[in-house]
ZAVEX-844569 format. One line per 3 residues: number of its first residue (from 1); their letters; for each residue x, y, z of C-alpha. Coordinates in Angstrom, 1 decimal. Each point is the difference from the previous one (the first is absolute). Last residue first. Example, Ala and Ser with C-alpha at 12.3 -4.5 7.8 and 13.67 -1.06 7.14 Angstrom:
BEGIN
2) SA) 13.7/-1.1/7.1  -1.4/-3.4/0.7
This chain:
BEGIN
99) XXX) 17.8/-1.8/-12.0  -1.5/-0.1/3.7  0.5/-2.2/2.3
96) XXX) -3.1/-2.0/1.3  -0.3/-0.5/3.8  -0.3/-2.7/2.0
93) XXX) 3.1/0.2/2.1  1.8/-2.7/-2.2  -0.1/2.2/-2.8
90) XXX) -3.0/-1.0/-2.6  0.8/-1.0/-3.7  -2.3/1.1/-2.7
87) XXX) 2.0/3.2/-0.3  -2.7/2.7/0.6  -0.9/3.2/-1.6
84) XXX) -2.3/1.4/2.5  -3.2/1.2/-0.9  -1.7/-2.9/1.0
81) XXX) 0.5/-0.1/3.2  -0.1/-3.3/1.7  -2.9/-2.4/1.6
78) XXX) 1.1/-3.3/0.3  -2.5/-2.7/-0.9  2.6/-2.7/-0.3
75) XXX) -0.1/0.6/-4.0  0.5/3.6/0.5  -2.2/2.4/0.3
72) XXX) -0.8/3.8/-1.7  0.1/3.3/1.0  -0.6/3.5/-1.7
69) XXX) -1.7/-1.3/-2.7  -3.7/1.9/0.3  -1.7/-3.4/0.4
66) XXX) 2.6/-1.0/3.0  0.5/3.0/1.8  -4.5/0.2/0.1
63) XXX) 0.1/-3.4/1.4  2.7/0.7/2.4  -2.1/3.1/1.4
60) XXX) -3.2/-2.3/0.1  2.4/-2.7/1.9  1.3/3.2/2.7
57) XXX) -4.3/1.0/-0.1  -0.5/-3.5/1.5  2.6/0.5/2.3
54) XXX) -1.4/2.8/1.4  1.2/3.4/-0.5  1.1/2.2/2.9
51) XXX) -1.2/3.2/0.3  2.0/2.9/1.0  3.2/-1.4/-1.3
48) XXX) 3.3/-0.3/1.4  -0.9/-1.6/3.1  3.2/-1.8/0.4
45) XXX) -1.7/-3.5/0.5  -2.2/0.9/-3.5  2.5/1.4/-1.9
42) XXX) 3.7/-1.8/-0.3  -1.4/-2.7/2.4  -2.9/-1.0/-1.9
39) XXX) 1.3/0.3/-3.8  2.8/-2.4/1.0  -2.7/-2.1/1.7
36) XXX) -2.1/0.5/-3.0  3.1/-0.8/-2.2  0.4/-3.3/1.8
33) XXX) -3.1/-1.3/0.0  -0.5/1.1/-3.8  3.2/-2.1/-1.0
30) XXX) 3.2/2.1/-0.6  2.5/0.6/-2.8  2.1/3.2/1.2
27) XXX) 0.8/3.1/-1.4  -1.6/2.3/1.5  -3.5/-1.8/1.4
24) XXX) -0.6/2.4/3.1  0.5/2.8/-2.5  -2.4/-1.6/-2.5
21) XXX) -2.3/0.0/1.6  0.0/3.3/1.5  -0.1/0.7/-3.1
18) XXX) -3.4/-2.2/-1.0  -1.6/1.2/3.3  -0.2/4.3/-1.7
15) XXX) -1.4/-2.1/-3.2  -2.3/-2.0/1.6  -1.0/2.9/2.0
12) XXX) -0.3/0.2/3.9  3.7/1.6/0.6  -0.8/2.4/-2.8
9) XXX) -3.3/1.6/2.0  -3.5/-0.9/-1.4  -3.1/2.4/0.4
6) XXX) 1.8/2.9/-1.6  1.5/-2.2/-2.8  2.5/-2.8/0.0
3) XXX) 0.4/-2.3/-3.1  -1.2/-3.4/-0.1  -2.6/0.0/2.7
């Protein structure tokens, strides 16, 4: 479920879900409701992927992001990436500028 294997194709695994993720996040600080729409209409609407994960695997993938550091919140509950290096300071379109 982690990792894909013969049984499990990339776009079903947490890991294969975590960059696609992270794509529809860039480098943006969203809520969940808004990165699973962003997540929505990037993949699911376009029919990008074979099989569509449910919204309770999207807050599995989220939870695995979290414990293995790759994204974190903010105090609003803002989801951003982690990797980033961010100025504390968000640009008036909502996104964080990096250093």
């Amino acid at each position: 479920m982690i990792l894909p294997n013969k049984y499990i194709s990339n776009s079903q695994s947490l890991i294969g879900l975590s960059a696609l993720v992270l794509n529809a996040l860039s480098n943006k600080s969203l809520s969940i409701d808004k990165l699973w729409k962003s997540f929505e209409k990037k993949y699911i609407n376009n029919h990008k992927l074979n099989t569509a994960p449910t919204y309770q695997k999207f807050l599995l993938t989220l939870n695995f992001m979290y414990l293995i550091g790759m994204i974190n919140y903010t105090e609003e509950g803002d989801i951003y990436n982690e990797n980033l290096e961010i100025n504390n300071k968000e640009t008036k379109s909502g996104t964080y500028k990096r250093n």
